[in-house]
Backbone as XML, in Angstrom:
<?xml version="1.0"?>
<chain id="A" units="angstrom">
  <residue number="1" name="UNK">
    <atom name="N" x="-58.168" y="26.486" z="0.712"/>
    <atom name="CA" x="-57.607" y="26.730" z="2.014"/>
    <atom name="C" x="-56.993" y="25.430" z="2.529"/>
  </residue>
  <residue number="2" name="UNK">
    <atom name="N" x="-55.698" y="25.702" z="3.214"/>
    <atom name="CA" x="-55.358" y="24.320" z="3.933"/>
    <atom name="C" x="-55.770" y="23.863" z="4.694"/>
  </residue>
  <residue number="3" name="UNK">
    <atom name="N" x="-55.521" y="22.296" z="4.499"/>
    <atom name="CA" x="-56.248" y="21.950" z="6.184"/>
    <atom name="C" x="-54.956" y="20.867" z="6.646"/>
  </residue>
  <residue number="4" name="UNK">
    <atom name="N" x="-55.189" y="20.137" z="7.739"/>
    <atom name="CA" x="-54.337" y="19.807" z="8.801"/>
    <atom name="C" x="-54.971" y="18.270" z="9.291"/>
  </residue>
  <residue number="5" name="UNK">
    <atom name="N" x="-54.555" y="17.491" z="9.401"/>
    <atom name="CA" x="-54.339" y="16.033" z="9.926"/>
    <atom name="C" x="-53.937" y="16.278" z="11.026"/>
  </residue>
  <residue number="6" name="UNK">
    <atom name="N" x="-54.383" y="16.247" z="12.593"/>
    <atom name="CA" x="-53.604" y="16.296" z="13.979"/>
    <atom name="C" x="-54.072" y="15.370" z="14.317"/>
  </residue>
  <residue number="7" name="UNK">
    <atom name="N" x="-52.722" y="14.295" z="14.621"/>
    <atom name="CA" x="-53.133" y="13.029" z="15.378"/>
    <atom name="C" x="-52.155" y="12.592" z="16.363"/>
  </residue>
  <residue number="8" name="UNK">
    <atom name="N" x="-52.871" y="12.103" z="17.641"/>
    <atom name="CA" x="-51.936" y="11.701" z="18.421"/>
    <atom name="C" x="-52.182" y="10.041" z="18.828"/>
  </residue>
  <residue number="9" name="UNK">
    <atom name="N" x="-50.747" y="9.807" z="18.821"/>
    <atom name="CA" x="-50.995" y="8.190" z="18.839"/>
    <atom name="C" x="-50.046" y="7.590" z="20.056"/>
  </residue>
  <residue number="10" name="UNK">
    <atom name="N" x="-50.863" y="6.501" z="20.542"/>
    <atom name="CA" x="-50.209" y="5.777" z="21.420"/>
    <atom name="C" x="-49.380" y="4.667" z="21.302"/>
  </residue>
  <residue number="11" name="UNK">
    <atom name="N" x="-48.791" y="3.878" z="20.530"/>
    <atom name="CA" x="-48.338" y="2.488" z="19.849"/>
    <atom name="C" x="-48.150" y="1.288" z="21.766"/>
  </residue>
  <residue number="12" name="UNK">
    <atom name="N" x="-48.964" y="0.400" z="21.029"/>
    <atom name="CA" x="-49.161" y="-0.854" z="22.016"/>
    <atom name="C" x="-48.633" y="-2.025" z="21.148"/>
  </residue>
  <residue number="13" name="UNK">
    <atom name="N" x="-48.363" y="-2.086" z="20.450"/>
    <atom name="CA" x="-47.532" y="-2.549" z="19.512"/>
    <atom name="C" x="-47.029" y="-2.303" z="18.862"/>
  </residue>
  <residue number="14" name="UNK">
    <atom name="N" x="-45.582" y="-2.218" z="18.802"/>
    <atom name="CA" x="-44.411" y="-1.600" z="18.201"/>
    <atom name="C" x="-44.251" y="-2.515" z="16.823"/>
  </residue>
  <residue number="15" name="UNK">
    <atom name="N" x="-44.196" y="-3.870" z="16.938"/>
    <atom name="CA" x="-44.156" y="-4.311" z="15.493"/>
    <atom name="C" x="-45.249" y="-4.226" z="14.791"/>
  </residue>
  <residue number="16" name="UNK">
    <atom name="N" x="-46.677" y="-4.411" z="14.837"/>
    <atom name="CA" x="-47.851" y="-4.257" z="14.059"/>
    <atom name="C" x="-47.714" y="-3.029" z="13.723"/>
  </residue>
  <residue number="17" name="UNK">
    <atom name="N" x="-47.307" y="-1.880" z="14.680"/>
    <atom name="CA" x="-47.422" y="-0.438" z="14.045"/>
    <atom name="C" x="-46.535" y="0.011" z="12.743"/>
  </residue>
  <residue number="18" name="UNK">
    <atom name="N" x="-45.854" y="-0.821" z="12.852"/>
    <atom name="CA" x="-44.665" y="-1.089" z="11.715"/>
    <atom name="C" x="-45.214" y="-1.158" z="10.639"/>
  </residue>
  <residue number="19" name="UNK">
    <atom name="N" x="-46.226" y="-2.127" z="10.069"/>
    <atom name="CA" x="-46.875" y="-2.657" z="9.189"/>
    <atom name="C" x="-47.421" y="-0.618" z="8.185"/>
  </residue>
  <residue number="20" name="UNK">
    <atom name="N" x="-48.046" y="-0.065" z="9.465"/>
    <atom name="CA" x="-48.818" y="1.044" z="9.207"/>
    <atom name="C" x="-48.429" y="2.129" z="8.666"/>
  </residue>
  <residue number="21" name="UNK">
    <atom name="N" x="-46.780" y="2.282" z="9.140"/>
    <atom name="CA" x="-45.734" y="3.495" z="9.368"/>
    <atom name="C" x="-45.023" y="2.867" z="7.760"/>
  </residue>
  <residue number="22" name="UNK">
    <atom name="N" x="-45.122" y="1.774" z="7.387"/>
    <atom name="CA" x="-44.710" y="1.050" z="5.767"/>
    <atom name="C" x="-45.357" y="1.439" z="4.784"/>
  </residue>
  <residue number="23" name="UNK">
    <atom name="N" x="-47.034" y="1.906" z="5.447"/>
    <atom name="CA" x="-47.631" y="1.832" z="4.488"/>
    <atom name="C" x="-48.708" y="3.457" z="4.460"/>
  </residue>
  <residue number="24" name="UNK">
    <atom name="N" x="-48.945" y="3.886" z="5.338"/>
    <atom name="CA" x="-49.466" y="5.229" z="5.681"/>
    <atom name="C" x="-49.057" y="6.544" z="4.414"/>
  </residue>
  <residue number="25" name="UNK">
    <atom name="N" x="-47.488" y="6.790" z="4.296"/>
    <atom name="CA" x="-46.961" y="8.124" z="4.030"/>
    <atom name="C" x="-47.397" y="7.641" z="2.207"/>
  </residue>
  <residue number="26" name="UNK">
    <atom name="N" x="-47.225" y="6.670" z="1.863"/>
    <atom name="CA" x="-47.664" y="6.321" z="0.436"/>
    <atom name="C" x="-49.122" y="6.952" z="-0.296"/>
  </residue>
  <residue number="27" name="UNK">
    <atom name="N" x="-50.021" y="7.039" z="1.181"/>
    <atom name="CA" x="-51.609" y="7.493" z="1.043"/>
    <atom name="C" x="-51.501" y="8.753" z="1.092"/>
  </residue>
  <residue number="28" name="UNK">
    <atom name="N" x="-50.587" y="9.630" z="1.674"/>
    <atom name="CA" x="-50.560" y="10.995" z="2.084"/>
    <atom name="C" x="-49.878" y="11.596" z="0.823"/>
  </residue>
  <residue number="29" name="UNK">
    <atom name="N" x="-49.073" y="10.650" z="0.071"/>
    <atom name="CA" x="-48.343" y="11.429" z="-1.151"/>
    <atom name="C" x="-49.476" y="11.824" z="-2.035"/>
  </residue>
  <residue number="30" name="UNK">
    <atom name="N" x="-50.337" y="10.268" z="-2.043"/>
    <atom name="CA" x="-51.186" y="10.589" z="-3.279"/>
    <atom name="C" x="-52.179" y="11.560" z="-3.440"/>
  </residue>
  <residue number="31" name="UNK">
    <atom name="N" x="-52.628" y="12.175" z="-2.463"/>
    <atom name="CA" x="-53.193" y="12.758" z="-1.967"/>
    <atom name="C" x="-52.552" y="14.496" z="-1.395"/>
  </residue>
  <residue number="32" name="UNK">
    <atom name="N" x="-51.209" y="14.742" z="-1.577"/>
    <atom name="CA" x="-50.479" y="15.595" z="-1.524"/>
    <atom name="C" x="-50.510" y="15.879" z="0.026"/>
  </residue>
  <residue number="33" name="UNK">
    <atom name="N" x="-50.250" y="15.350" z="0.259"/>
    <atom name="CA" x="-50.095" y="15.430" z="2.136"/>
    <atom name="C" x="-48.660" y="15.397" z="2.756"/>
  </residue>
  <residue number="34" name="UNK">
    <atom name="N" x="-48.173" y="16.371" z="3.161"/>
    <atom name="CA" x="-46.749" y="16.967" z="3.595"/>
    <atom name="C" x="-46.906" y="16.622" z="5.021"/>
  </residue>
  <residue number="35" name="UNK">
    <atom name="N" x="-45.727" y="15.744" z="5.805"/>
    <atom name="CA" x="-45.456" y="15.399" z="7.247"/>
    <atom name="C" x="-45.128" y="16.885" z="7.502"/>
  </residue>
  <residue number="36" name="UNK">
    <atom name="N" x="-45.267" y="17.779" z="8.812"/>
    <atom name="CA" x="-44.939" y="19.010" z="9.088"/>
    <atom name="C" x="-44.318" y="18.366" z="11.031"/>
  </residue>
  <residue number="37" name="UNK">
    <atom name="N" x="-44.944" y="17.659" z="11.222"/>
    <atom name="CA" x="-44.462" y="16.961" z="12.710"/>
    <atom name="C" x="-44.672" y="15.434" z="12.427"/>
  </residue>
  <residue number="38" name="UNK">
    <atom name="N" x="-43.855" y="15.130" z="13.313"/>
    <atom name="CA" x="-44.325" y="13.202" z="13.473"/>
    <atom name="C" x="-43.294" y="12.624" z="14.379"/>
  </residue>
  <residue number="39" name="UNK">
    <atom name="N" x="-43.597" y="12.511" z="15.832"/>
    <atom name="CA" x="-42.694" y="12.294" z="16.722"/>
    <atom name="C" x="-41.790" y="12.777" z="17.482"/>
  </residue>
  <residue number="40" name="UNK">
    <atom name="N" x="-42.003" y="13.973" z="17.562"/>
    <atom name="CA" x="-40.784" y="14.712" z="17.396"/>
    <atom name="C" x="-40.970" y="14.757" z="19.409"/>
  </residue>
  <residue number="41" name="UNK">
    <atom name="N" x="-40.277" y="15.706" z="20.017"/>
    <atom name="CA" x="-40.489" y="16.077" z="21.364"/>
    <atom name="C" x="-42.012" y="16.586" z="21.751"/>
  </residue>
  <residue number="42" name="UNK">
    <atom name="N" x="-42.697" y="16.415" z="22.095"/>
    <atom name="CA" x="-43.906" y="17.025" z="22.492"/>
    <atom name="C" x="-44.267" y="17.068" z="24.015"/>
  </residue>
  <residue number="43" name="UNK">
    <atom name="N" x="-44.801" y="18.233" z="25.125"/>
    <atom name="CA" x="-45.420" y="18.164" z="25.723"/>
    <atom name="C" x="-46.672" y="18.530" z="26.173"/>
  </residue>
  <residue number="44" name="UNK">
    <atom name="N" x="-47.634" y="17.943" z="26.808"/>
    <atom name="CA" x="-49.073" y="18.552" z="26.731"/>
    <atom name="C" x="-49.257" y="19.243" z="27.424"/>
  </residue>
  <residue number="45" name="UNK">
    <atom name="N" x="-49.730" y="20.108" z="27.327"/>
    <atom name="CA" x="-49.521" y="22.106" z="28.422"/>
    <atom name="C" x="-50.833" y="21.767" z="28.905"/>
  </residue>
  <residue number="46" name="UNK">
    <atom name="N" x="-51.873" y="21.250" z="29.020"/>
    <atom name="CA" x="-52.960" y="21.451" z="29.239"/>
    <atom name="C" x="-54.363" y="19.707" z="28.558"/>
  </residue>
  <residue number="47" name="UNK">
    <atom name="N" x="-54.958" y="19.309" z="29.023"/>
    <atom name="CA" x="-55.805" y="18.425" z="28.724"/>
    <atom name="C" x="-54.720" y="16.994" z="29.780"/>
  </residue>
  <residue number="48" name="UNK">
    <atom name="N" x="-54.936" y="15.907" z="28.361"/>
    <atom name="CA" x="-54.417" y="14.672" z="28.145"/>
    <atom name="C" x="-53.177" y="14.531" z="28.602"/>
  </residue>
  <residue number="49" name="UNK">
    <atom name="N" x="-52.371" y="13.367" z="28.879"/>
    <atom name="CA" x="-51.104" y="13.380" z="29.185"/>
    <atom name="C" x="-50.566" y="13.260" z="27.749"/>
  </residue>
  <residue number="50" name="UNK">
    <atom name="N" x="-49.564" y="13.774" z="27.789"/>
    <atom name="CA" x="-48.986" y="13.726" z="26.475"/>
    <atom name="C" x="-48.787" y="12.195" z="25.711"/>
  </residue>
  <residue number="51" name="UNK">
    <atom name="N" x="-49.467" y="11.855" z="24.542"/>
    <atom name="CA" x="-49.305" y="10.549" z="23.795"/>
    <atom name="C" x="-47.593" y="10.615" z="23.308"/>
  </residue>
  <residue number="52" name="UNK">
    <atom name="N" x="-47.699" y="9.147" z="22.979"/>
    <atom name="CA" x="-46.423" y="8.439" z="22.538"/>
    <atom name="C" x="-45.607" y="10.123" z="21.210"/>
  </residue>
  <residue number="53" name="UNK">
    <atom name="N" x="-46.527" y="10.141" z="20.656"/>
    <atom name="CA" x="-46.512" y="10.251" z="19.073"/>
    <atom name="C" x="-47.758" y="11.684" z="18.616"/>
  </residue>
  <residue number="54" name="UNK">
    <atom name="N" x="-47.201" y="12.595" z="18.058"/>
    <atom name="CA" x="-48.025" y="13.633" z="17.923"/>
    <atom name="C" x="-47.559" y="13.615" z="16.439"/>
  </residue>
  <residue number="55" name="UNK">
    <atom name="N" x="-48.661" y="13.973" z="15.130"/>
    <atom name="CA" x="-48.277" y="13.996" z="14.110"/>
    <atom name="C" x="-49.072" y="14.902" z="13.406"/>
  </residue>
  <residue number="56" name="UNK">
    <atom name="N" x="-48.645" y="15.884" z="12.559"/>
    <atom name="CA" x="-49.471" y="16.810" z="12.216"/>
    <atom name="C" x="-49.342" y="16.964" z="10.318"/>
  </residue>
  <residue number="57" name="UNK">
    <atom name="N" x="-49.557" y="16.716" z="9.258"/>
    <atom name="CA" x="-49.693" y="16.366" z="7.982"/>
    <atom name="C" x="-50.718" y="17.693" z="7.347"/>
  </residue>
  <residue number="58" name="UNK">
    <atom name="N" x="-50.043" y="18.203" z="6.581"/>
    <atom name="CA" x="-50.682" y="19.476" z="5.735"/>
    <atom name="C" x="-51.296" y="18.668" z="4.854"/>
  </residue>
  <residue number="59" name="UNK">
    <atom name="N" x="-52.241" y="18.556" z="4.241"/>
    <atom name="CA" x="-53.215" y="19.339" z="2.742"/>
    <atom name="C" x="-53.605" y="20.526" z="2.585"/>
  </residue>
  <residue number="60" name="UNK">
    <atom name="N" x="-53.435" y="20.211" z="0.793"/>
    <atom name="CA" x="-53.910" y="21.836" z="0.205"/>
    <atom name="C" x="-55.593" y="21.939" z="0.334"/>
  </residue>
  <residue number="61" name="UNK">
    <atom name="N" x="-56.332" y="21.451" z="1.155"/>
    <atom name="CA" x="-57.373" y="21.427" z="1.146"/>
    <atom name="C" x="-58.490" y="20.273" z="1.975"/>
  </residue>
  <residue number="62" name="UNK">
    <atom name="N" x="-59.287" y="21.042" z="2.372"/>
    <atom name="CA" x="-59.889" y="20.202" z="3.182"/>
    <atom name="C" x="-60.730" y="18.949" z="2.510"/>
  </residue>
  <residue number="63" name="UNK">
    <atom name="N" x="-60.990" y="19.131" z="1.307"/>
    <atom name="CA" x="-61.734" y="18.037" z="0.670"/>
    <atom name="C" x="-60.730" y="16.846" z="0.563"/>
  </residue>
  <residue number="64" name="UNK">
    <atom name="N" x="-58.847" y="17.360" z="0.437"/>
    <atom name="CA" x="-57.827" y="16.775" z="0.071"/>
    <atom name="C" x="-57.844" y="15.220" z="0.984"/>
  </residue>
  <residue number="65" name="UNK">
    <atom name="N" x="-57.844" y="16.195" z="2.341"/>
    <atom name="CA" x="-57.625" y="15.992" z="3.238"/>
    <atom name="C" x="-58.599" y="14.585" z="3.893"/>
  </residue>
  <residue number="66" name="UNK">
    <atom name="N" x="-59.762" y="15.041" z="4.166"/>
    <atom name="CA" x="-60.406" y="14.329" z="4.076"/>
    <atom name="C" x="-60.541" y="12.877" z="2.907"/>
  </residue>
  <residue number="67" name="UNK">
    <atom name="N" x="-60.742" y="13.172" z="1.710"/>
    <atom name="CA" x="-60.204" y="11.897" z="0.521"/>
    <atom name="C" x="-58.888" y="10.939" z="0.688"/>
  </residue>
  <residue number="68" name="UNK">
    <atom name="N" x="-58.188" y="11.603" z="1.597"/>
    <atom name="CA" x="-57.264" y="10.870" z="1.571"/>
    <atom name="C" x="-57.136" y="9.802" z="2.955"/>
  </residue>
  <residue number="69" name="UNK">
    <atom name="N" x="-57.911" y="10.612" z="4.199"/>
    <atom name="CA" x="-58.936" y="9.515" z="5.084"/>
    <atom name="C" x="-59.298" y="8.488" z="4.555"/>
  </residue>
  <residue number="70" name="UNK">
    <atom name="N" x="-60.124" y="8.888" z="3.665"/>
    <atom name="CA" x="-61.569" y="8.089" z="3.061"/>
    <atom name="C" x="-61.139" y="7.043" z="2.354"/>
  </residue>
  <residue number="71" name="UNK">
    <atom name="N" x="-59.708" y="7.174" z="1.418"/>
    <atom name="CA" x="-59.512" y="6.315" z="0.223"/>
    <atom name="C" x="-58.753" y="5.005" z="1.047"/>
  </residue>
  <residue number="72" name="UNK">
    <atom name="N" x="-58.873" y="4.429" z="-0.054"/>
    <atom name="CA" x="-58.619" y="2.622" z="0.228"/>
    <atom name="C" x="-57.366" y="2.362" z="0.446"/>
  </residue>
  <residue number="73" name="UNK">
    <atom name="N" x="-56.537" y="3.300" z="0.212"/>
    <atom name="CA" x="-54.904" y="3.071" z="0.253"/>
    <atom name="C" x="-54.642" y="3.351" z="1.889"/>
  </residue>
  <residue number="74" name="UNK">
    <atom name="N" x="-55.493" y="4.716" z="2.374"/>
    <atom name="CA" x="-54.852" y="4.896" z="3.986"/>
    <atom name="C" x="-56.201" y="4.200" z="4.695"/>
  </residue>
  <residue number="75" name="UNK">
    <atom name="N" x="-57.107" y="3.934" z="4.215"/>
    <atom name="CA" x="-57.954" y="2.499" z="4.666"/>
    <atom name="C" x="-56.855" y="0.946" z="5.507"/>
  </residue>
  <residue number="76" name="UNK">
    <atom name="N" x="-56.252" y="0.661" z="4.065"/>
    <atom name="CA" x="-55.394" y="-0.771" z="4.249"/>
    <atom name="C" x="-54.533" y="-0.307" z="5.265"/>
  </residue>
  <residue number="77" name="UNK">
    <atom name="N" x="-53.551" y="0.681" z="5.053"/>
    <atom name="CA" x="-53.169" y="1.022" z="5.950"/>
    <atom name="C" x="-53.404" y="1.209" z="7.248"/>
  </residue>
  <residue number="78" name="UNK">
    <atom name="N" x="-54.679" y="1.749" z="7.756"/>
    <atom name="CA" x="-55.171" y="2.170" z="9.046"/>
    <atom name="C" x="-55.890" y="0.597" z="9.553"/>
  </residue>
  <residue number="79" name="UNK">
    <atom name="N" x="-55.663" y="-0.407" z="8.780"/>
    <atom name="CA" x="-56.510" y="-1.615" z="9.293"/>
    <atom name="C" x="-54.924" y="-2.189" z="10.389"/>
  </residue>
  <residue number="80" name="UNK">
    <atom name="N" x="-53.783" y="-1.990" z="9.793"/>
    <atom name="CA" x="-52.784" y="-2.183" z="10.726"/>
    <atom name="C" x="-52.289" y="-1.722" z="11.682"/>
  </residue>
  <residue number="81" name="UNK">
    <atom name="N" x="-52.865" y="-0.347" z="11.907"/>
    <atom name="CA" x="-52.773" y="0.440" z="13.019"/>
    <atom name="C" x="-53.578" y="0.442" z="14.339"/>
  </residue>
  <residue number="82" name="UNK">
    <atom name="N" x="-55.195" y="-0.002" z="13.824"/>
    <atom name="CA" x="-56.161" y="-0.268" z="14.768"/>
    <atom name="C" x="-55.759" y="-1.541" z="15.842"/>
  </residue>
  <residue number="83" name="UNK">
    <atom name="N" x="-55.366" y="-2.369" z="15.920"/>
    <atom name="CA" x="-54.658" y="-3.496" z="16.957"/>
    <atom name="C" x="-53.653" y="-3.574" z="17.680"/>
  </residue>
  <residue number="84" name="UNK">
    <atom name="N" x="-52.615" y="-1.567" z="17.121"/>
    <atom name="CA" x="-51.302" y="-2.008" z="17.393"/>
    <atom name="C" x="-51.214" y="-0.376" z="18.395"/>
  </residue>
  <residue number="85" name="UNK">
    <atom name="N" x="-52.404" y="0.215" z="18.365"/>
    <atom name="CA" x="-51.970" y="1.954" z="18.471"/>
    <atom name="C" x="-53.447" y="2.261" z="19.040"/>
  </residue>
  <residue number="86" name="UNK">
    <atom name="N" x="-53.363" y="3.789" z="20.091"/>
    <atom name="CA" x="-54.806" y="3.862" z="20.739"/>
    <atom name="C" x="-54.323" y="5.345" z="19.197"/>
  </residue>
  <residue number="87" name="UNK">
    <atom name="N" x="-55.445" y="6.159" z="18.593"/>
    <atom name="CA" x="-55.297" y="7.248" z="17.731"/>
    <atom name="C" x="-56.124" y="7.391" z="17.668"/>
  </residue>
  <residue number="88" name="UNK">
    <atom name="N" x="-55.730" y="9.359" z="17.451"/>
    <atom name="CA" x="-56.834" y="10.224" z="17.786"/>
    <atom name="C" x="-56.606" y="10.622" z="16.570"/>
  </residue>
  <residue number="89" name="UNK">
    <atom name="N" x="-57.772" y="10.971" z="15.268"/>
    <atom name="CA" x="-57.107" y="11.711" z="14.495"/>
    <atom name="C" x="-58.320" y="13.044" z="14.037"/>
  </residue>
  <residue number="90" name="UNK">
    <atom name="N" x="-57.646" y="13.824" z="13.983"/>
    <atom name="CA" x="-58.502" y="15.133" z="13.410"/>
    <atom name="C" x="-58.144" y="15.868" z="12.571"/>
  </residue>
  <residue number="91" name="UNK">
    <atom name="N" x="-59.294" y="16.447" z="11.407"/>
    <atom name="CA" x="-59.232" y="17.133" z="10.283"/>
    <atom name="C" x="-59.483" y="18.402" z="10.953"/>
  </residue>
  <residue number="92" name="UNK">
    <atom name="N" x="-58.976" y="19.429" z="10.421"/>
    <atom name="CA" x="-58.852" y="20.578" z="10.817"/>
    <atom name="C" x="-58.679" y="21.623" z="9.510"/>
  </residue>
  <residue number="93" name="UNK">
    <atom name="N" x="-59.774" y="22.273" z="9.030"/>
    <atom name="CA" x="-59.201" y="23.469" z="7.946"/>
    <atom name="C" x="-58.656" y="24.166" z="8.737"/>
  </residue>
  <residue number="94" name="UNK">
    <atom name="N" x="-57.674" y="25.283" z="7.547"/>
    <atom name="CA" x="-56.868" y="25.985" z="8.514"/>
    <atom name="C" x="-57.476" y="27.601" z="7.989"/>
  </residue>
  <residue number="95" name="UNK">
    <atom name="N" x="-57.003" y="28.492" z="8.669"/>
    <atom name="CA" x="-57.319" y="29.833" z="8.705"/>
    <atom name="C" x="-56.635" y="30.436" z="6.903"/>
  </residue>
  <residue number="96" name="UNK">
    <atom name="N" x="-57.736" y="31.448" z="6.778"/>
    <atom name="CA" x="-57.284" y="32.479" z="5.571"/>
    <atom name="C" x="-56.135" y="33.237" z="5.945"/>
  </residue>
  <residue number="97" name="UNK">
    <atom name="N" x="-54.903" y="33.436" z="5.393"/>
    <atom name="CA" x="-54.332" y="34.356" z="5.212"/>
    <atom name="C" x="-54.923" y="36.000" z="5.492"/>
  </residue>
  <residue number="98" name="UNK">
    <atom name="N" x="-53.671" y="36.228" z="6.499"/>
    <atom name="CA" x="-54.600" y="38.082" z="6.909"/>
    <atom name="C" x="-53.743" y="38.713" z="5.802"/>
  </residue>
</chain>
């Protein structure tokens, strides 16, 4: 079953976030992780004020999904993001086919 990466990000630093956005989509390939949103127009209907940056990334699977959190490649990566960006990120399986 698929699952879903939903993250919303704030960038407080535009060049450090740079470093992250260089190095992030490299972890998501290996791992088979498809961008489906990332920046695009967003508004928040309800909760939070709407963040900078809404990004939403398919896997074929929630174990995928998760491993690709976990591994050392979107590790290095996410060490450049933590100083430069407030992010929310959540794993989400997705529903069976009716």
């Amino acid at each position: 079953m698929k699952a879903y990466w939903i993250a919303h990000v704030d960038v407080t630093d535009p060049d450090q976030y740079s470093y992250y956005t260089q190095r992030a989509p490299a972890a998501f390939a290996l791992y088979g992780g498809r961008l489906l949103a990332r920046g695009g127009r967003s508004q928040a209907m309800e909760g939070r004020p709407t963040p900078q940056r809404s990004v939403v990334i398919e896997f074929d699977s929630y174990e995928q999904a998760l491993a690709c959190y976990q591994s050392s490649e979107y590790q290095e990566a996410k060490g450049h993001r933590e100083d430069a960006a407030r992010a929310e990120v959540i794993i989400v399986e997705g529903v069976a086919p009716v």
